[in-house]
Backbone as numpy.savetxt, mean C-alpha at the origin, in Angstrom:
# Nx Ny Nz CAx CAy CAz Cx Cy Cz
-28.72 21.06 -23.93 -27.39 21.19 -24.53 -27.47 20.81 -26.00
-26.72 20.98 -26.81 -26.74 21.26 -28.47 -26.74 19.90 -28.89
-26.58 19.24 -29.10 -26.52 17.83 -30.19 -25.23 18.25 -30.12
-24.19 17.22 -29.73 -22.66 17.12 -30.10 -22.29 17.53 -29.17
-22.21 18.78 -28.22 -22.04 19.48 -27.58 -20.98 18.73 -26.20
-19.62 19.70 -25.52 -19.56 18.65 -24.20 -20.05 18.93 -23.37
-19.44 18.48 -21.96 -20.18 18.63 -20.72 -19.20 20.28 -20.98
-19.38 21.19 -19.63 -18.94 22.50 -19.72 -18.58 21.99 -18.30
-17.42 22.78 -18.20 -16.67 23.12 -17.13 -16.79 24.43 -16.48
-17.51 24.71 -15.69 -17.71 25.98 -15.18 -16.87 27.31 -14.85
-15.47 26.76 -14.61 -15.14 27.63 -14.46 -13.86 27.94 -15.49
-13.77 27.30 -16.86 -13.64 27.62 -17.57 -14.05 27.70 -19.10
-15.05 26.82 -18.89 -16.06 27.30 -20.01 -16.83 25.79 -20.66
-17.07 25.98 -22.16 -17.37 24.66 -23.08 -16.07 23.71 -22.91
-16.18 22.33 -22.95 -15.33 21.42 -22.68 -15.52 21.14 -23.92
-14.41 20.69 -24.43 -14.91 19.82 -26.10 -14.74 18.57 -25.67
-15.58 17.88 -26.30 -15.48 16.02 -25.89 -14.75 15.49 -26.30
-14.14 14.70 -25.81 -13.16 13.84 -26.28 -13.19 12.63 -27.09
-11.96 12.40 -28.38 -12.74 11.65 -29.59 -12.41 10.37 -29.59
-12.98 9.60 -29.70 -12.67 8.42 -29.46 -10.93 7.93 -29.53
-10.12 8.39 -30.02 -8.52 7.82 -29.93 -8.20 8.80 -28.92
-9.23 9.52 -27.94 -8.13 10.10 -27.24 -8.86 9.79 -25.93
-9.72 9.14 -25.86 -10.20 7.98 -24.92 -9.20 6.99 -24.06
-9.79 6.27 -22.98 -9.13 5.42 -21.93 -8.86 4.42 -22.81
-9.85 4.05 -23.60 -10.16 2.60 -24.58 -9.27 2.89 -25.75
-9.32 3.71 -26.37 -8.76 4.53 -27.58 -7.46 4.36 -27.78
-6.29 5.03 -26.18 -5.34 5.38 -26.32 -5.37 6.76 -25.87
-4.02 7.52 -25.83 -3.63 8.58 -25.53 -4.10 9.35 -24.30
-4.56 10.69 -24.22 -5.17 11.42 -23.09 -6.25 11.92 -24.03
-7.60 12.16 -22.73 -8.72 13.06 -23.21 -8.48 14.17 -23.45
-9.34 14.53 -24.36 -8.99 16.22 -24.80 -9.34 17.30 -23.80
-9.85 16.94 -22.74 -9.79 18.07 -21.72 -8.71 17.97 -20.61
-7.51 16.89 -20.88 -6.33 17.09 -20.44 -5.38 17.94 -21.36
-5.40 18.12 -22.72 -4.97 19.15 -23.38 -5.08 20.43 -23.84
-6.82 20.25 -23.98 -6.96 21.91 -24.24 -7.14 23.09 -24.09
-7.20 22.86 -22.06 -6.91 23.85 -21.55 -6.70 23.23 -20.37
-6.10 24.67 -19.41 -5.86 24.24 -18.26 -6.58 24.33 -17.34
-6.95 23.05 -16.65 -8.12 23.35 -15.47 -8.12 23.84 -14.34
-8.50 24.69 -13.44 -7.96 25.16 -12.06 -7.55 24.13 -11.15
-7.27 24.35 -9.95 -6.97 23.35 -9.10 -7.73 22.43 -8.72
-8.88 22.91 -8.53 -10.27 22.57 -7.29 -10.52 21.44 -9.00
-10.17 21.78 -10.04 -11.14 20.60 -11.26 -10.05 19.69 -11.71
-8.61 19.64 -11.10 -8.08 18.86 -11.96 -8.27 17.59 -11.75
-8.24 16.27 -12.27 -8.49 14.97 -12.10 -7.75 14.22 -10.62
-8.59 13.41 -10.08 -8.52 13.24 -8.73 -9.21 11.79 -8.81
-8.68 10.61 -7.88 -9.43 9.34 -7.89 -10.67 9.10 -7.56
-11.75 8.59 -8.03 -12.44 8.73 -7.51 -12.97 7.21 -6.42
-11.44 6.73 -6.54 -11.83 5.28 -5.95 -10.32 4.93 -5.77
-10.88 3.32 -5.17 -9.21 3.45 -4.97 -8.60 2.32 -6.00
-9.81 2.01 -6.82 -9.02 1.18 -7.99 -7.83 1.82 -9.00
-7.82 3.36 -8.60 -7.33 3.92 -9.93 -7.46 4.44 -10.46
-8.77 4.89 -10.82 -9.48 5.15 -12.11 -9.66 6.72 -11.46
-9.14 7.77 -12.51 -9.56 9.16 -12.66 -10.64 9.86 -13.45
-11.47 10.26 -12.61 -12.00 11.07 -13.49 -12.07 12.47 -13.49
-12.63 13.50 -14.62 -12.61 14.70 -14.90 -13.97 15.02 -14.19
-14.28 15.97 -13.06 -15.78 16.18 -12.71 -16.62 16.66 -13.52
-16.44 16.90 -14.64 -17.01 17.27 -16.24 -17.88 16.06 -17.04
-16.97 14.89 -16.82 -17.33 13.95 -17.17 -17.96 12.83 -17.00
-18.41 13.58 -15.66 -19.58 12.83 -14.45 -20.98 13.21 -14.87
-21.14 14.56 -15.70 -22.22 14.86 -15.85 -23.60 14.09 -16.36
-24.36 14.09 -15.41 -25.64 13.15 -16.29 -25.16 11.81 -15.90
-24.10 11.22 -14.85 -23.79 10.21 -14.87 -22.87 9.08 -15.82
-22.25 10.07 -16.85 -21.52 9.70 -17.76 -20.49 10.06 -17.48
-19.54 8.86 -17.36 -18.22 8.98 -16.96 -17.17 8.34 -17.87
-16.28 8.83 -17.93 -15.00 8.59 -19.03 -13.78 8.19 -18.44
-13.89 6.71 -17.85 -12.49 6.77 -16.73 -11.13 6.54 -17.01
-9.74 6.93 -16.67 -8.86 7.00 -17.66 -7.84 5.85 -16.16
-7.64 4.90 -16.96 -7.09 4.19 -15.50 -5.28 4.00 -16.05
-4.98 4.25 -14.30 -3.25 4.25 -14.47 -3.13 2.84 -14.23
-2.18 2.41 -14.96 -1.62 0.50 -14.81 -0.69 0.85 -13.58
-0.72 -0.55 -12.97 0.35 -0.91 -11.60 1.91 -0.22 -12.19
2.54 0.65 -11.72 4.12 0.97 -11.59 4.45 -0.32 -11.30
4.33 -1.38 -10.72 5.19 -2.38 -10.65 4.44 -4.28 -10.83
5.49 -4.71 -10.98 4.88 -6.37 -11.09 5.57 -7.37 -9.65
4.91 -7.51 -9.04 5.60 -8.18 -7.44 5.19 -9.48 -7.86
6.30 -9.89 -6.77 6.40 -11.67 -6.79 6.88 -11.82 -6.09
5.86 -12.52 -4.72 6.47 -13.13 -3.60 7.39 -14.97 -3.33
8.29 -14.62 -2.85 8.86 -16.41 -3.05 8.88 -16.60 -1.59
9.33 -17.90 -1.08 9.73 -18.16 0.06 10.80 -17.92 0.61
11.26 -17.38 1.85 12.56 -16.81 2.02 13.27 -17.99 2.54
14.81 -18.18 2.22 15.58 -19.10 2.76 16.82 -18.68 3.06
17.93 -19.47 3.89 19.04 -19.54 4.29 20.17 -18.05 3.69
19.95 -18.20 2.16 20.81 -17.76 1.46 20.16 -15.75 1.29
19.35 -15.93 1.93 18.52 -14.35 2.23 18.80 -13.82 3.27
19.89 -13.90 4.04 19.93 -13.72 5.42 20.52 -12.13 5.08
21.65 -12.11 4.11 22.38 -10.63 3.70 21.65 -9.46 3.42
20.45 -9.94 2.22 19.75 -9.22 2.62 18.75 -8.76 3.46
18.04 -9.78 4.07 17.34 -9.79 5.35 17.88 -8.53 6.44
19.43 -8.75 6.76 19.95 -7.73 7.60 19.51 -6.57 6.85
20.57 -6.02 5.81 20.35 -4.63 5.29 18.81 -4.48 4.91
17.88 -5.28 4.93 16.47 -4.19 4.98 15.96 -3.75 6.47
16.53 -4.88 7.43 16.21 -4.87 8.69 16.85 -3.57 9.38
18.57 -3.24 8.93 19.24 -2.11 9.24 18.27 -0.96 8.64
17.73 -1.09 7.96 16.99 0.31 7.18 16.16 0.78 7.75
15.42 -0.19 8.69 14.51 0.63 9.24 14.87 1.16 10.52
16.09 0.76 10.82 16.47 1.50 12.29 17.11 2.77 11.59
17.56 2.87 10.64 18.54 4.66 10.53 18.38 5.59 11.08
17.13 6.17 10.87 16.86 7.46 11.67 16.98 7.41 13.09
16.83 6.09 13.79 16.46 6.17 14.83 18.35 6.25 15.40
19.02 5.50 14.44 20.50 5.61 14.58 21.15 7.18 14.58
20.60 7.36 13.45 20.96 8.58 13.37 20.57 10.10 14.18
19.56 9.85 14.66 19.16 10.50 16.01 19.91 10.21 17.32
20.71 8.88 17.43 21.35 8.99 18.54 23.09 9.04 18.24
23.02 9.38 17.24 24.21 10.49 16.69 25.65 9.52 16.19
24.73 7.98 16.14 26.02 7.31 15.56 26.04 6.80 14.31
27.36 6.79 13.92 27.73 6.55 12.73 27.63 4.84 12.06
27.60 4.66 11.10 27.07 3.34 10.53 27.87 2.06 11.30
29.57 2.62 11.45 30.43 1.73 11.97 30.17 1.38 13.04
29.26 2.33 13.92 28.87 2.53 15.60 28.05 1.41 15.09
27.00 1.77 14.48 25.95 0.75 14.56 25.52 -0.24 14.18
26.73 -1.22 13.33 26.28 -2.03 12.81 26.54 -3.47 13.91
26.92 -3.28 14.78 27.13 -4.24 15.80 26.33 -4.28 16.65
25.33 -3.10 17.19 24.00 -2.95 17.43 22.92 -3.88 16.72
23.21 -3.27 15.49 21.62 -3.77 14.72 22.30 -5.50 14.30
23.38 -5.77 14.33 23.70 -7.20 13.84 23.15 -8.05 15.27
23.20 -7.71 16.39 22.63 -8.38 17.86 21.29 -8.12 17.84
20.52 -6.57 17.05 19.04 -6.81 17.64 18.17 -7.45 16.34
18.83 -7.62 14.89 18.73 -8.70 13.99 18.25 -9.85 14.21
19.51 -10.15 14.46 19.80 -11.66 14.99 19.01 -12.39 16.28
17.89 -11.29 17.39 17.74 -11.61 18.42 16.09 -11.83 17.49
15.94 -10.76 16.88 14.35 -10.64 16.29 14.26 -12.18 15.77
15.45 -12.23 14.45 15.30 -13.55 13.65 14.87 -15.23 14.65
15.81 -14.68 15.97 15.74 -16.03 16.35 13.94 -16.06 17.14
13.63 -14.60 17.76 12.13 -14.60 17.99 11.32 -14.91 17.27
11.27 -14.75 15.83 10.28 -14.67 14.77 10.40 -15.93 14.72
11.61 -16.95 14.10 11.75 -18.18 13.93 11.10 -19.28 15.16
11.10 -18.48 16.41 10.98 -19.75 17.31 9.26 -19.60 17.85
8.43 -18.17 17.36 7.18 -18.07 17.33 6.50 -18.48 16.55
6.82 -18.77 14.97 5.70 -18.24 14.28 5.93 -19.13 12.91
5.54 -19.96 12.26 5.66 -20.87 11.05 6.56 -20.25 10.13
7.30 -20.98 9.84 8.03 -20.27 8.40 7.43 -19.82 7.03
6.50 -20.88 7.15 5.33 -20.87 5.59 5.23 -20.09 4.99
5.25 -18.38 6.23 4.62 -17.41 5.81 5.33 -16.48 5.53
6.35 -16.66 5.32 7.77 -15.78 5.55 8.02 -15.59 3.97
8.33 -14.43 3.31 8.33 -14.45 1.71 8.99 -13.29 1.60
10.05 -13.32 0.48 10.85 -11.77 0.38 10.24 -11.08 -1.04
9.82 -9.95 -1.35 9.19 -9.29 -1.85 10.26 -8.98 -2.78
9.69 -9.60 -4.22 10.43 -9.61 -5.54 9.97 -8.40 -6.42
10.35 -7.23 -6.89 10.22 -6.52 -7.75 10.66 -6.09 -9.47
10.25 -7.10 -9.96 10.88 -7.49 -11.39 12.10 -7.91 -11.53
12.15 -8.56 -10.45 13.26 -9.76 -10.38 14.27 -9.90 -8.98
14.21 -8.20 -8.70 15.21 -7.91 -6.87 14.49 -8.09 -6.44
14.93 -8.16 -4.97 14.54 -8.38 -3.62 14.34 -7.13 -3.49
13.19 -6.69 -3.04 13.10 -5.10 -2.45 12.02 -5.18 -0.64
11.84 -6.34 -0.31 11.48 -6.71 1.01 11.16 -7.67 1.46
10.49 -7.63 2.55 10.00 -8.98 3.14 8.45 -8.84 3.93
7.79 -9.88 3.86 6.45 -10.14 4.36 6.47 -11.40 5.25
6.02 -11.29 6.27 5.92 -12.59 6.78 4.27 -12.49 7.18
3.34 -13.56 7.07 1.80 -13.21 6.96 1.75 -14.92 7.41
1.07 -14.98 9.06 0.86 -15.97 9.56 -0.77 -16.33 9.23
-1.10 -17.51 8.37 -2.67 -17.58 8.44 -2.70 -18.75 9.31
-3.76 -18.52 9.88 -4.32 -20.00 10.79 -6.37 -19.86 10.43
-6.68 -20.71 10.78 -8.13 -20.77 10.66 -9.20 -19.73 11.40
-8.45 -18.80 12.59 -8.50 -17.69 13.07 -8.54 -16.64 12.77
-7.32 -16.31 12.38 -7.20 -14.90 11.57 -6.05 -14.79 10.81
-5.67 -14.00 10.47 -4.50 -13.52 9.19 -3.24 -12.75 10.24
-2.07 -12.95 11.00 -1.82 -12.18 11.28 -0.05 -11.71 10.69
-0.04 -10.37 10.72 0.99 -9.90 9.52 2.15 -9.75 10.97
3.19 -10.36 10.69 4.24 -10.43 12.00 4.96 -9.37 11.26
5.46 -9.13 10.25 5.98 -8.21 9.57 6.08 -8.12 8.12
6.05 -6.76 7.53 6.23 -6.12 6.28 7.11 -4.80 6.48
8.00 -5.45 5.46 9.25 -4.31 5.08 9.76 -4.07 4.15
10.23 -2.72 3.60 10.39 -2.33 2.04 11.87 -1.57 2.22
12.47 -1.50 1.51 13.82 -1.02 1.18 13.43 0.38 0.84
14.41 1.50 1.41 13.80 2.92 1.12 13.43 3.59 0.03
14.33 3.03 -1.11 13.97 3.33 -2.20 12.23 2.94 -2.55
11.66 1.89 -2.13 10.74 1.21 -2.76 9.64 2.38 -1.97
9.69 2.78 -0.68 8.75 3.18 0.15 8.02 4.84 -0.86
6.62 4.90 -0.42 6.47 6.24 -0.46 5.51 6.10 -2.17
5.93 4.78 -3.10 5.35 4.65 -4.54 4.17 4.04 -4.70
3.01 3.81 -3.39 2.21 3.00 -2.84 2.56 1.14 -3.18
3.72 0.88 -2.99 3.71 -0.81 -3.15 3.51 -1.23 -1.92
3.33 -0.86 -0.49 2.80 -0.95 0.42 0.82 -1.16 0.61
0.98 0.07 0.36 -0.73 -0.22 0.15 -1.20 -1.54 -0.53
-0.07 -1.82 -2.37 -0.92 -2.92 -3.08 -0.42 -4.05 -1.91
0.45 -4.07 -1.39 0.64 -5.53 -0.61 -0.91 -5.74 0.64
-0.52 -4.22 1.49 -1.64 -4.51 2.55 -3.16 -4.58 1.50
-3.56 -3.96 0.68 -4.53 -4.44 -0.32 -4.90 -6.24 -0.18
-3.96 -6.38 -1.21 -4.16 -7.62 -1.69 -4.00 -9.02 0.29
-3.60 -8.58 1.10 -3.40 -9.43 2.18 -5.25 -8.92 2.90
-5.41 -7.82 2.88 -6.78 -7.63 3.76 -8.21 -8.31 2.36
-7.73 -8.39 0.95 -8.51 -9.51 0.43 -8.44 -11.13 0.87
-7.49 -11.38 0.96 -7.23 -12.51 1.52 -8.23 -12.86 2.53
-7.57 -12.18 3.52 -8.21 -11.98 4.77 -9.98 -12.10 4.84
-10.45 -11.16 3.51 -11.89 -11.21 3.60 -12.50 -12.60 2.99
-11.86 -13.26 1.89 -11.95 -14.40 1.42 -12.06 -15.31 2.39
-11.50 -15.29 3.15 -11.04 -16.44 4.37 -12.15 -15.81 5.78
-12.99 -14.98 5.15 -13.88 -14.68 6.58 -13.12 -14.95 7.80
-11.82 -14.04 7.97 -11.48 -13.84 9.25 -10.53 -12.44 9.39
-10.67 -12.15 10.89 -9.60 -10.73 11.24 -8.65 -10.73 10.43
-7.79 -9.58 10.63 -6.61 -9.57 9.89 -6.00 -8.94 10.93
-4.91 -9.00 11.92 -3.73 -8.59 13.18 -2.51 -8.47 12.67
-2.48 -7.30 13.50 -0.71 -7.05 13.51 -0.51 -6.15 15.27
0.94 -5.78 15.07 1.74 -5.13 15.83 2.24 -3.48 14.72
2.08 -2.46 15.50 3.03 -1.63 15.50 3.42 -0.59 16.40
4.74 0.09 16.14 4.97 0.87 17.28 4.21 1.87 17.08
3.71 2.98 18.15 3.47 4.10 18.35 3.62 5.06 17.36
5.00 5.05 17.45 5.18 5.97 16.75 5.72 5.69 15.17
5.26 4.50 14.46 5.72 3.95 13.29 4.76 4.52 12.22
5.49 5.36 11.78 5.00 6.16 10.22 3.46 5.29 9.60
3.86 4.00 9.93 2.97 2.90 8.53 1.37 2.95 9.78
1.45 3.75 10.50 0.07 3.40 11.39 -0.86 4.03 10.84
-0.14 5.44 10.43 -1.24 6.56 9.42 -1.68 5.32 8.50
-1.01 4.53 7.85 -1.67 3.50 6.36 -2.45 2.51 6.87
-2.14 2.09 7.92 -2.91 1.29 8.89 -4.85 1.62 9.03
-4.16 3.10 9.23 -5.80 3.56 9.72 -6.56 3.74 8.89
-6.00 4.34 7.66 -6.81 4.72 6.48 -7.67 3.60 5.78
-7.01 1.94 5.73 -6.99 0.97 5.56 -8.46 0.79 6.47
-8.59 0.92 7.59 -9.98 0.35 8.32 -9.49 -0.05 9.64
-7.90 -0.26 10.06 -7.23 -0.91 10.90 -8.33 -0.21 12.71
-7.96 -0.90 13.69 -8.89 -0.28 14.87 -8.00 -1.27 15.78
-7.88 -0.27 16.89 -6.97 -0.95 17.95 -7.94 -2.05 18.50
-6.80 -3.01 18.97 -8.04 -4.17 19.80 -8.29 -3.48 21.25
-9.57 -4.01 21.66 -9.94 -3.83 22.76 -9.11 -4.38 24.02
-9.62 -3.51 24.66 -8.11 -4.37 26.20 -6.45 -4.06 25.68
-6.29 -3.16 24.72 -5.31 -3.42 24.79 -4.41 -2.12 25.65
-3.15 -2.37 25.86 -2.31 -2.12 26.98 -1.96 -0.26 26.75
-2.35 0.40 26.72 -2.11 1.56 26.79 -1.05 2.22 27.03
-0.08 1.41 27.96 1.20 1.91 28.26 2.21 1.31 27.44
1.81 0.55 26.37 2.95 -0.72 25.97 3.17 0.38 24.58
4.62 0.47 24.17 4.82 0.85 22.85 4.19 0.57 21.75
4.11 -0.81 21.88 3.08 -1.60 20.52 1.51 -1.32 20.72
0.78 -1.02 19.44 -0.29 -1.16 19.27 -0.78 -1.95 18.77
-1.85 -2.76 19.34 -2.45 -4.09 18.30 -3.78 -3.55 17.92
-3.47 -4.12 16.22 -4.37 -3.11 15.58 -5.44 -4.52 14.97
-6.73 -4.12 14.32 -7.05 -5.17 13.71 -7.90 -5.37 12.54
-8.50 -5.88 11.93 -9.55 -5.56 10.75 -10.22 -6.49 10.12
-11.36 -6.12 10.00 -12.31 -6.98 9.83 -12.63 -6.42 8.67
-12.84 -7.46 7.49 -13.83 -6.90 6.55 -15.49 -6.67 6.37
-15.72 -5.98 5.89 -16.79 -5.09 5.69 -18.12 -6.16 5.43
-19.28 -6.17 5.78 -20.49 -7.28 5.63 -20.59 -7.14 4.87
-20.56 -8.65 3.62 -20.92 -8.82 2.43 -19.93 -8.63 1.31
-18.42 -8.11 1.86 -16.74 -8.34 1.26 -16.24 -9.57 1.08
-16.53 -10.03 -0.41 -15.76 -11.41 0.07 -14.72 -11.43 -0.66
-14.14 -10.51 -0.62 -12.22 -10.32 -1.31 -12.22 -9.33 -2.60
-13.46 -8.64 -2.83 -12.92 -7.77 -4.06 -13.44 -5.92 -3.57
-13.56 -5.73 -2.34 -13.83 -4.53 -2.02 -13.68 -3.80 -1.17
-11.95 -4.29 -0.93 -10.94 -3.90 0.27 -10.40 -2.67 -0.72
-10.33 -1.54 0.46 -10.10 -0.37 0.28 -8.41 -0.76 -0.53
């Protein structure tokens, strides 16, 4: 290749290289995000799950140019107390809707429902499981959920994580289960939970490394799932 020259993109031709201010380090976008358009099969894609994109152009020869996206958000977990109970309900109501709304009643129908199966969970969770671990999920300053993450010298186990609908779907799920299955590897132990069958978050579960436990009940709604980190993970190379 010529002295100066870029990598070439095959299927649309010479790439021009990108100049240093239009670099990851630099600032702005690389010049082969502007100066033409790349087909589908070449446009930039993660090549990890830190973030970091690259152009398959810019792999060539092992030289890579990575252009990394910053966190959409800044979280801050606190301890949940007394005065969280209001919202506690309405994230707790959120995740029943559809299932409300599939059995064809209206909010007024159901809020006397979900205020008894609330209130029955709260007093289960409270009378199982340490408070310690119980934390409502701060998003630049709101409440946008809750985590409760039981550690013992055993294992890590997540009794629950919940996000307000708006929040769902922008991966702040993933950074939470992220940053809890580091934990987890730090602390050389499992990481457990519960979910239903048919609960959307099992697909994230699996992708994650999650694996049902052994013996477990086949007929029971809940699945107990579990995860171990990887030999030689000691908290910085959780998916």
């Amino acid at each position: 290749m010529p002295a100066g020259a870029g990598p070439t993109c095959p299927a649309v031709g010479r790439l021009r290289a990108a100049r240093p201010w239009q670099t990851a380090s630099g600032g702005g976008t690389p010049s082969w995000g502007r100066t033409h358009a790349c087909p589908k099969a070449w446009s930039p894609r993660p090549r990890s799950r830190s973030g970091i994109r690259v152009h398959p152009a810019f792999a060539w020869r092992g030289r890579i140019s990575p252009v990394k996206t910053p966190p959409p958000f800044a979280l801050h977990l606190r301890p949940a107390t007394p005065d969280d109970d209001a919202f506690l309900f309405t994230l707790y109501a959120s995740t029943r809707e559809q299932q409300l709304a599939a059995w064809g009643w209206t909010p007024a129908q159901g809020e006397p429902f979900l205020r008894m199966q609330y209130q029955a969970q709260a007093r289960h969770y409270a009378a199982k499981h340490p408070p310690e671990g119980h934390a409502i999920i701060e998003r630049d300053g709101a409440a946008v959920g809750r985590q409760w993450l039981v550690r013992t010298p055993a294992e890590l186990l997540l009794v629950d994580v919940a996000l307000l609908p708006s929040q769902r779907g922008a991966g702040l799920g993933t950074h939470l289960l992220n940053a809890m299955q580091a934990e987890a590897a730090r602390a050389r132990v499992p990481m457990r939970l519960h979910v239903t069958r048919d609960n959307p978050a099992l697909r994230l579960y699996t992708r994650h490394g999650f694996t049902p436990v052994p013996g477990s009940d086949p007929a029971s709604p809940y699945l107990e799932l579990q995860w171990w980190a990887p030999e030689g993970d000691s908290g910085t190379g959780v998916r």
